[in-house]
C-alpha positions in Angstrom: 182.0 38.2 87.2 179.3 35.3 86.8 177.7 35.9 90.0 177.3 39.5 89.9 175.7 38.8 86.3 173.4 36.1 88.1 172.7 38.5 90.7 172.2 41.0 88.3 169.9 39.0 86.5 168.0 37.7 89.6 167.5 41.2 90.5 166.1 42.5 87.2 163.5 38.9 87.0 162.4 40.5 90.6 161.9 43.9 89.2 160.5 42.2 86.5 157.9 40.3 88.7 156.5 43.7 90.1 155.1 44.8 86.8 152.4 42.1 87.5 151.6 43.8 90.4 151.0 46.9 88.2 147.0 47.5 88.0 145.0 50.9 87.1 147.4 53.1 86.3 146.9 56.1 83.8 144.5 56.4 80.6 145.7 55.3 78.1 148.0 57.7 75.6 148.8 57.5 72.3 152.9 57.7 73.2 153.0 60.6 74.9 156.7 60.8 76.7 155.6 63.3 79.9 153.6 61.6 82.7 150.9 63.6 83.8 151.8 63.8 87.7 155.4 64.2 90.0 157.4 61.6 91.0 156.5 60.6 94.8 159.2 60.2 96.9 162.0 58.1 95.2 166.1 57.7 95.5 168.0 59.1 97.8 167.1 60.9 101.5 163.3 58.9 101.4 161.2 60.5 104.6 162.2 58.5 107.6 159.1 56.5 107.6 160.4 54.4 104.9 162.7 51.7 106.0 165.0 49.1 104.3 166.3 51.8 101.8 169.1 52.8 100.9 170.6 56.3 101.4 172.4 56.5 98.1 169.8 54.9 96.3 168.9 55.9 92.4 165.3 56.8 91.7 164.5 53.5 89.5 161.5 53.8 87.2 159.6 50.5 86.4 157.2 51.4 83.1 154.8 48.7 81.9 153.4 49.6 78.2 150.6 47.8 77.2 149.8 48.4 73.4 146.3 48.8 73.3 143.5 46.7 70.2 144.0 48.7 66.6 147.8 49.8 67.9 151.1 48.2 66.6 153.2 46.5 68.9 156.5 46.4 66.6 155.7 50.4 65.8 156.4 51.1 69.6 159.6 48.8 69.6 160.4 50.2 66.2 160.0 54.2 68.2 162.1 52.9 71.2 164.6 51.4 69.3 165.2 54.0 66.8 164.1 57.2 68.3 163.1 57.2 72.1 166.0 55.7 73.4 168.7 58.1 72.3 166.3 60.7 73.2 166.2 59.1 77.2 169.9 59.8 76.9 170.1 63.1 75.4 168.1 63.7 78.5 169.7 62.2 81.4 167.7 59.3 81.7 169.6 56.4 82.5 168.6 53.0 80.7 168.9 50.0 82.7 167.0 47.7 80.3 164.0 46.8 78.0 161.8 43.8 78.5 159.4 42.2 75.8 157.1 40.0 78.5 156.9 35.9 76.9 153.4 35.8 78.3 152.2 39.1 77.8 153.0 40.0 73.5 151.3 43.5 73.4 153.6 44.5 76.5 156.7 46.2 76.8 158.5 46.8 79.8 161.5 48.9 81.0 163.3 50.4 83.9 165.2 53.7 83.7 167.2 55.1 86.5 167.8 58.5 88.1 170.1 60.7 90.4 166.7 61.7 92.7 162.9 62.5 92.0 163.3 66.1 91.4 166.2 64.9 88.3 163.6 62.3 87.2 160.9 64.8 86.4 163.4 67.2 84.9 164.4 64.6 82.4 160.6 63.8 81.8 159.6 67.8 80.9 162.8 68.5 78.8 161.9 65.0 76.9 158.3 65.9 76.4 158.9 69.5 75.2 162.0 68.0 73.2 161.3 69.0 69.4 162.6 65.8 67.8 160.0 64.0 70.7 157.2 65.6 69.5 157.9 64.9 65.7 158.4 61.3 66.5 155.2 60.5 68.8 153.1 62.5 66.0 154.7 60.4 63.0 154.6 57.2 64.9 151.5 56.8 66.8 150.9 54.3 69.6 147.9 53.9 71.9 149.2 52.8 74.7 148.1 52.4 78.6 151.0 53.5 80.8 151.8 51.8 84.2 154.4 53.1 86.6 156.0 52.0 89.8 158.9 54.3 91.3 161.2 52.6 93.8 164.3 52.7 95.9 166.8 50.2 96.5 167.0 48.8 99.3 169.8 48.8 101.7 171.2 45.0 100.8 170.2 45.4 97.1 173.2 45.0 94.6 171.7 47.5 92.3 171.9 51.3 93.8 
């Protein structure tokens, strides 16, 4: 059980690690749940020019929140942890974790899982039109810039 936590754990400080990689990315919103393109490629059945994946791989989701000058950091944790996340389940959206970066305080991070793409952006278009969403995101504003990075396991990882 302690090495599949470590493992675990080494695997989500990885995932973690990417977010620095993270650069661009969209405008930034003020907490607007539904991302303004489709999900590329991402889970299971990838084209066959990508290799080292998995077949039954999730569609993981790395997002990267970075609360932007005039914005409230503990608003957006305060909208995630009372609001947005038992809206992600009500929606399909798997929760694998939320991150609050040592080195980076007006940053949250998390990572949320699905069965494919196509699922993913399902989840993403009932949570934006969702009712409860829209009164939430109005009452508690966040700018925020949004960074996203989809990935596949790959076909040693631990995590599928």
């Amino acid at each position: 059980m302690e090495k599949r936590r470590a493992r675990t754990g080494a695997c989500l400080a990885m995932i973690l690690a990417l977010a620095g990689l993270v650069s661009g990315g969209q405008a930034p919103q003020a907490g607007r749940g539904a991302p303004p393109a489709p999900t590329p490629p991402c889970g299971p059945n990838l084209p066959g020019d990508i290799k080292n994946v998995t077949k039954d791989s999730r569609c993981f989701e790395l997002r990267t929140y970075t609360v932007q000058p005039g914005s409230s950091l503990d608003l957006l944790h305060s909208r995630f942890r009372d609001h947005t996340t038992a809206l992600f389940k009500k929606h399909g959206m798997t929760i694998i974790g939320y991150w609050q970066p040592v080195a980076k305080p007006n940053t949250l991070i998390y990572l949320l899982a699905y069965k494919d793409g196509a699922a993913r952006d399902a989840a993403w278009a009932a949570f934006g039109a969702d009712p409860e969403w829209v009164k939430t995101r109005t009452a508690m504003q966040v700018n925020v810039q949004v960074d996203n990075v989809f990935m596949s396991a790959t076909d040693y990882s631990p995590m599928k």
